[in-house]
N, C-alpha and C positions, 0 to 999 in steps of 0.2 A: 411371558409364558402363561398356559392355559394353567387354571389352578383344578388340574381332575383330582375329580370326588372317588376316593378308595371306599369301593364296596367291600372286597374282602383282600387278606393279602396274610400270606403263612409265607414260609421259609422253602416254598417251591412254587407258589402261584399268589398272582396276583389280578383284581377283580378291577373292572371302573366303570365309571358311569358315562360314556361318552358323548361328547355334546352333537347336536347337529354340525352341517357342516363343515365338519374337518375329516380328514382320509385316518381311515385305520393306521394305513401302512402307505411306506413310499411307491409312487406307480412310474410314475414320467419323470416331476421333475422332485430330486433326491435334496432340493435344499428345503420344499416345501416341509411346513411342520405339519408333524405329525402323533397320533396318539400316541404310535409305538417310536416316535423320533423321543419327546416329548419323557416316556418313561424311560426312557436308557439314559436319559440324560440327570432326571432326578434320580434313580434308581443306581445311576453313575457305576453300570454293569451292564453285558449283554442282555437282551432280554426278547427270548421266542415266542414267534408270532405262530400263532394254533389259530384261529380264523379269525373271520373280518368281521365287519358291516359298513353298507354302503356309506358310503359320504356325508348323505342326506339322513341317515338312519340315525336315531339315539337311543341311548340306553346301553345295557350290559354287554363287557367284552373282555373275553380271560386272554392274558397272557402268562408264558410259562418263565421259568427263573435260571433255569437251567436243561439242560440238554436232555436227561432223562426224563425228565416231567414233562420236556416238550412230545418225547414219541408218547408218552403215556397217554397224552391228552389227544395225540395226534390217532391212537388204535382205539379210544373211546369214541374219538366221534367217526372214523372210521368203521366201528361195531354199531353205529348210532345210539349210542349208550344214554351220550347226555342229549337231555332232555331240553329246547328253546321252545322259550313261549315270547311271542310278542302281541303287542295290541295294536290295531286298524282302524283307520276311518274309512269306509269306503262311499263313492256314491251310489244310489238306489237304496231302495230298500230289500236286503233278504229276504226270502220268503222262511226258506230253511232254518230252523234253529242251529242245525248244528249238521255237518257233512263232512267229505274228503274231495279235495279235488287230487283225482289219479294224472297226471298229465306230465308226460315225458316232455324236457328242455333242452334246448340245443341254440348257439350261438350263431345269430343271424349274419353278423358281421357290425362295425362302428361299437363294438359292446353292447350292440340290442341284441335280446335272448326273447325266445318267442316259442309256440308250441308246436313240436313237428314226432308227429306219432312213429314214425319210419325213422328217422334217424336222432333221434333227440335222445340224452339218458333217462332216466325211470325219477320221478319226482312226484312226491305226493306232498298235499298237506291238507292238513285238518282244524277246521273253523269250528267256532259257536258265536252265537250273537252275543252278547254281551246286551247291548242296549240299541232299542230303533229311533229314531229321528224322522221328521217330515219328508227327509230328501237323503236320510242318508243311513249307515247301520255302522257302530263300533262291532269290532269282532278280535276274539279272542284267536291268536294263529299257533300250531303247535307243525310245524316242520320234520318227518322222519328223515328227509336226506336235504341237503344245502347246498342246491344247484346258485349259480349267481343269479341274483334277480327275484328267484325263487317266487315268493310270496308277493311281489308286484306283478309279476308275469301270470302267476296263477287268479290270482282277483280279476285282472283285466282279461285275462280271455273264458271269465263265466260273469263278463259282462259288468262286474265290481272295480272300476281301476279303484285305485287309494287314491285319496284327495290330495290335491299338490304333487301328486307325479306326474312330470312334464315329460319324463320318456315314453310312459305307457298311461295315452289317455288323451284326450283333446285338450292339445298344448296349449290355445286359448281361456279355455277357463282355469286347468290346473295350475297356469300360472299367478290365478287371483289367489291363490294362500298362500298364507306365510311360511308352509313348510310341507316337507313332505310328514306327513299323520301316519308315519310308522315308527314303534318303540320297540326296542328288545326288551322287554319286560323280566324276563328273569332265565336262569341259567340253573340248573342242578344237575351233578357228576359222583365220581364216586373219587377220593382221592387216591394216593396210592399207600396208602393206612386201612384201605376199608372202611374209609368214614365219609357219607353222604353228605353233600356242602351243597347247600341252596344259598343261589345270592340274585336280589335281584332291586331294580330300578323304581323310584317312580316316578311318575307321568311329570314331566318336564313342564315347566310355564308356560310353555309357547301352542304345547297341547291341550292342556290344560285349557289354557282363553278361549281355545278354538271350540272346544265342546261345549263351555260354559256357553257360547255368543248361539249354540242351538237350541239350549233350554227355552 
């Protein structure tokens, strides 16, 4: 069993740090383990799932403890309350410091999501550079709404895939990394006490090397 790292955990929610490579939640096959297989089982209670990240994706991811707490979390981020930030590697270099990509989402089919202005939903997100590279730009991502794909689909079609994304980006080279270079970085909400909880990640080893081998 995966030994996950408890960001935060009260007596309605619980925080963790999620490794790459493993599914949030059960998709196809229901024996594969998973983060939320994983807590129910240590947890040795039901335990709801209030959103994902992808597969490939690490870093912070809330689950609720109970029924109540799960709609609670579910009309916060419904209201886009809580606030995600993650961190990027993309290829190119930025010119922009910092911007919004406005660009509507919609399901291509095979689970590729791509930008289609006419029938896609409404999808924004908003970057800063963080730091440039010869070849490449860290950026900081802050998400108002969490279309699937979201912030892989938005980089790649203004020309930025993220490094090690083999679905969006020339499958050829993105397959020279060791991963995909996106982290959820941190999570802040409001609970249902009225009291503001930030919890959030950091940069994983495997990110980590990869930034350092650009210095």
């Amino acid at each position: 069993m995966i030994d996950l790292e408890i960001l935060f955990e009260d007596e309605n929610i619980i925080a963790v740090n999620k490794p790459k490579d493993i599914a949030s939640i059960s998709e196809n096959d229901l024996n594969k383990e998973t983060i939320h297989s994983i807590l129910e089982r240590k947890q040795k209670k039901k335990i709801f799932i209030v959103h994902r990240l992808d597969k490939e994706v690490s870093g912070v991811i809330l689950f609720a403890k109970n029924s109540r707490t799960h709609k609670y979390l579910n009309q916060q981020f419904s209201d886009r309350a809580i606030k995600k930030s993650y961190v990027a590697l993309v290829h190119g270099i930025m010119k922009n410091d910092e911007g919004v990509i406005n660009k509507s989402i919609r399901e291509f089919g095979s689970g590729s999501m791509g930008i289609d202005d006419q029938k896609g939903k409404a999808s924004v997100t908003a970057y800063k550079v963080l730091e440039r590279f010869d070849n490449y730009t860290l950026v900081e991502l802050n998400p108002t709404t969490g279309r699937r794909h979201q912030l892989r689909v938005h980089l790649y079609s203004i020309g930025h895939p993220i490094a090690g994304d083999i679905r969006y980006g020339e499958k050829e080279i993105q397959k020279g990394y060791p991963r995909l270079m996106l982290h959820a970085k941190s999570i802040s909400f409001v609970n249902s006490f009225d009291k503001k909880i930030f919890v959030s990640a950091e940069l994983p080893e495997s990110f980590k090397t990869m930034l350092g081998n650009l210095m």
